[in-house]
C-alpha positions in Angstrom: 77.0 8.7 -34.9 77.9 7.8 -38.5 77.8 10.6 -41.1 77.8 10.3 -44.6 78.9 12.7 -46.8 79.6 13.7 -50.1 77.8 13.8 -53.4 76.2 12.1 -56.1 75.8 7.7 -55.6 76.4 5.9 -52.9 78.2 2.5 -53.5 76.1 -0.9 -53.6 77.3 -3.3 -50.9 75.3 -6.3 -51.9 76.9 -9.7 -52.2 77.9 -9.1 -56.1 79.4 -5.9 -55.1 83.5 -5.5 -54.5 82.8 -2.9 -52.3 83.0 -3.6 -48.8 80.9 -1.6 -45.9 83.7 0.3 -43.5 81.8 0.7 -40.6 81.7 -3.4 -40.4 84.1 -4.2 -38.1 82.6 -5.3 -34.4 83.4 -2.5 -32.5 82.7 0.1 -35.2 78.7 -1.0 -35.8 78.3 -1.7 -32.1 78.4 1.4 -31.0 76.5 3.5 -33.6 73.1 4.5 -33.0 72.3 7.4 -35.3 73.1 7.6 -38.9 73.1 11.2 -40.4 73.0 11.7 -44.2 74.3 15.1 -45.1 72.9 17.0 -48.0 74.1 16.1 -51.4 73.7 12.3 -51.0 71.6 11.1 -53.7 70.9 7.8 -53.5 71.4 5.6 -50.4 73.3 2.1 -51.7 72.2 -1.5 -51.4 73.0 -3.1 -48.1 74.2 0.2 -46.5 73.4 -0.1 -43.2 72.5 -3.4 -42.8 73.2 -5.1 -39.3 73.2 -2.2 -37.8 71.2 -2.9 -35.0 71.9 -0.4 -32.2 70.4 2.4 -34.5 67.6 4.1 -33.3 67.8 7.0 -35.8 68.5 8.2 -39.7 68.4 12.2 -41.0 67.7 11.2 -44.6 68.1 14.7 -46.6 65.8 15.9 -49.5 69.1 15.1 -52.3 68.3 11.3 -51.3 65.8 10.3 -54.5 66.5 6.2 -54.0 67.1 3.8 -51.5 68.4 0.3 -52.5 67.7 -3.1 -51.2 67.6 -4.4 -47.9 69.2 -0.7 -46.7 68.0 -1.0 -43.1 67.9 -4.9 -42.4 68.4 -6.0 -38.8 68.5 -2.4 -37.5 65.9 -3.7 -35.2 65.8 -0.6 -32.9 65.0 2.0 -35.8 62.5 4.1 -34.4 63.1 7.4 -36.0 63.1 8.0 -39.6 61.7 10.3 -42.0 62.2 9.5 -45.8 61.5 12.6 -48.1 58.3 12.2 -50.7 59.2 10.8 -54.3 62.2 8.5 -53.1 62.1 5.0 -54.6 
């Protein structure tokens, strides 16, 4: 399980970004299958998850109020999510 914490933005990992994603590395994303946003999150950043493609499920909290680009791309097993009303 990832878990992301904290509050306020999330960083943008898109290509123009000099941010790079931790959870990258091979053996890291292989083995994650359920991404848990905790509460004071409020925005989910570009490119977060992408790649991902063992996860089968996100807890997105009520704080989240935007999701960037291309967030979930190639989680092709994601069968479980629940996005709270108003988030662009």
């Amino acid at each position: 399980m990832l878990t992301i914490k904290g509050s306020g933005r999330m960083y943008d990992f898109g290509k123009s970004s000099s941010y790079s994603i931790p959870w990258w590395d091979e053996d890291v994303r292989s083995g994650i299958t359920e991404i848990v946003i905790e509460n004071g999150v409020k925005n989910i950043g570009e490119y977060a998850f992408t790649g991902l493609g063992p996860v089968k499920k996100v807890t997105v909290p009520d704080s989240v109020k935007s999701i960037g680009m291309r967030v979930f791309h190639g989680c092709e097993l994601l069968e479980d999510i629940n996005i709270p009303e108003g988030v662009t």
